[in-house]
C-alpha positions in Angstrom: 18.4 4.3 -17.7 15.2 2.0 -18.3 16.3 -1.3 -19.9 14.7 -4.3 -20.7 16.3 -6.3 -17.6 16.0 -3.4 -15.4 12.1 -3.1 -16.2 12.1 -6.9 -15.4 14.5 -6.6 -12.1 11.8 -3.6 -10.9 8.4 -6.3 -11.6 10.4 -8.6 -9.4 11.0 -6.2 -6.7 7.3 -5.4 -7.1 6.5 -9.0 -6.9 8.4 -9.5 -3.8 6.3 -6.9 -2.0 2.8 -7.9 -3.0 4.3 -11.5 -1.6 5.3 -9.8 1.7 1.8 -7.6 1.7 0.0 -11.3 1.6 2.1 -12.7 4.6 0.8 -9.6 6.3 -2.5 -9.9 5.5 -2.4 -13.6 7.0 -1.6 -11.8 10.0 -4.1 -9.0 9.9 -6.8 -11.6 9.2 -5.1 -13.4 12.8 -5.8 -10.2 14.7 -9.2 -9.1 13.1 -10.7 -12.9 14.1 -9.4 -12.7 17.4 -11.2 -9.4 17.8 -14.5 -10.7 16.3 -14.2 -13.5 18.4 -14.5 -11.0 21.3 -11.1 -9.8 22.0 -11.7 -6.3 22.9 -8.7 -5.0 24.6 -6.6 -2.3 23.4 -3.7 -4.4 23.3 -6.0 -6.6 20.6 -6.8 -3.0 18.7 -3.3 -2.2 18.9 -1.8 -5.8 17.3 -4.5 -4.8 14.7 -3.2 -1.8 14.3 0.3 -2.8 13.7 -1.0 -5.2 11.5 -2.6 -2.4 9.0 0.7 0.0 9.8 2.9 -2.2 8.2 0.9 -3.5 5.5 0.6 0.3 4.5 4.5 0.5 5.0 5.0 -2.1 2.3 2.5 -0.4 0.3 4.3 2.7 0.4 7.8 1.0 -0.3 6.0 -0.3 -3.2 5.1 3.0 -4.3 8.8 4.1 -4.0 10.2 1.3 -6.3 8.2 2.4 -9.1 8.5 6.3 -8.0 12.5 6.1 -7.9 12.5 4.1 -11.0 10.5 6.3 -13.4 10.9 10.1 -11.9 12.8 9.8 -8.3 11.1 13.4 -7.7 9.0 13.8 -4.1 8.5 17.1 -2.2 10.2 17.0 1.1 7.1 18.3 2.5 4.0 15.8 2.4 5.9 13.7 0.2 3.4 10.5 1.7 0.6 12.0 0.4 2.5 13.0 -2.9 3.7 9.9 -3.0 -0.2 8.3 -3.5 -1.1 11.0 -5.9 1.7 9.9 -8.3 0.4 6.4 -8.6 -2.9 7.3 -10.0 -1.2 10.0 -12.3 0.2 8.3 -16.2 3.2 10.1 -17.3 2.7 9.1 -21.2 6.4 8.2 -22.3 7.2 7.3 -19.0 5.0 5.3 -16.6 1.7 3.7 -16.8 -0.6 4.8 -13.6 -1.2 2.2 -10.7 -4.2 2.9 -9.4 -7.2 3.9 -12.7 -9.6 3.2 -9.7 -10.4 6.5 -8.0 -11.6 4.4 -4.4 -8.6 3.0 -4.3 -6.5 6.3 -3.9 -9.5 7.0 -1.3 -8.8 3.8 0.3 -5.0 3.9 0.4 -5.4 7.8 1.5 -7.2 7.0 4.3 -4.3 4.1 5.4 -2.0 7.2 5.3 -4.4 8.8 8.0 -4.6 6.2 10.3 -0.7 5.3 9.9 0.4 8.9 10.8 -2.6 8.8 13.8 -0.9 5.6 14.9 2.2 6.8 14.9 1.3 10.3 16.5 -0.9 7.8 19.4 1.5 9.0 22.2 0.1 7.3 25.6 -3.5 7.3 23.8 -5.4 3.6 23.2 -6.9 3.1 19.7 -10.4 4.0 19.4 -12.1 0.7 18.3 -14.7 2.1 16.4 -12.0 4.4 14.0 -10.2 1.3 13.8 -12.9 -1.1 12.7 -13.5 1.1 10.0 -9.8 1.4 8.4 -10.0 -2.6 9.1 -12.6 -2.5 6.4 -10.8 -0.4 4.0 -7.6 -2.6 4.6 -9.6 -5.6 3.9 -11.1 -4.2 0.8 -8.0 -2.7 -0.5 -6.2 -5.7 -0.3 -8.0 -7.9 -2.0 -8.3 -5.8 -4.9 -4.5 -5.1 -4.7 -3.9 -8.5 -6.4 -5.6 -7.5 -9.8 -4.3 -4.0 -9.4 -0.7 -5.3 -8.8 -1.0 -7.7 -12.2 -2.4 -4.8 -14.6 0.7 -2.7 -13.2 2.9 -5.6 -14.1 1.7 -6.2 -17.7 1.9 -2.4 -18.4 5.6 -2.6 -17.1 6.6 -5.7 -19.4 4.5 -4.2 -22.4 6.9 -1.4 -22.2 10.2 -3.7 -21.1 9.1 -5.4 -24.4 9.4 -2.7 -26.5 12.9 -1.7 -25.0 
């Protein structure tokens, strides 16, 4: 049941993962100078890649919170992709929509892609020129995730208010 302190508890929650998602871009940022700086072997692509793996993990945990807290309904099968699709989809009555920017459920679709290709690697290196270019996407992506995570935030305590 949605409740004024519940609404609150979730945009805490929230707030504790954007925190996390800016500890990890420190991190990113650690790995991508290095790289620029001339670091070119594939243990430096694959830090990187950790790097942008987990900052998409928090990403999608973020997702969850607000997916289990409004409608707790994913398929079993592609439920990641599903998953991204709700959060640029308002239920009226029931949730506002994260994302109102379609590039951003570009950008966060193709961190799906390179999580699952990291994961699926299997005794392969990263290819350095794929990578470079989900390095761009993560860095624009999360600098806009700031503003995106505040507008989600207001929408949730405009409607904890009303509770």
């Amino acid at each position: 049941m949605r409740t004024y302190k519940s609404l609150l508890a979730l945009a805490e929650e929230l707030d504790g993962d954007a925190l996390e998602m800016d500890r990890l871009m420190a991190r990113n940022r650690t790995a991508w100078e290095r790289i620029l700086q001339g670091a070119d072997d594939p243990v430096d692509w694959g830090a990187l890649g950790f790097t942008m793996q987990t900052l998409y993990g928090v990403l999608e945990n973020y997702f969850l919170r607000i997916s289990k807290y409004f409608e707790n309904n994913l398929p079993s099968d592609r439920w990641h992709q599903a998953l991204v699709d709700k959060m640029a989809i308002e239920i009226p009555g029931i949730r506002p929509a994260l994302f109102t920017n379609p590039d951003h459920v570009k950008m966060v679709r193709e961190l799906v892609r390179f999580r699952h290709r990291l994961r699926n690697l299997y005794g392969e290196d990263l290819d350095p020129h794929k990578t470079r270019a989900v390095q761009q996407t993560v860095m624009e992506f999360f600098v806009a995730f700031p503003q995106i995570h505040a507008a989600f935030l207001a929408k949730l305590r405009s409607i904890a208010d009303v509770l």
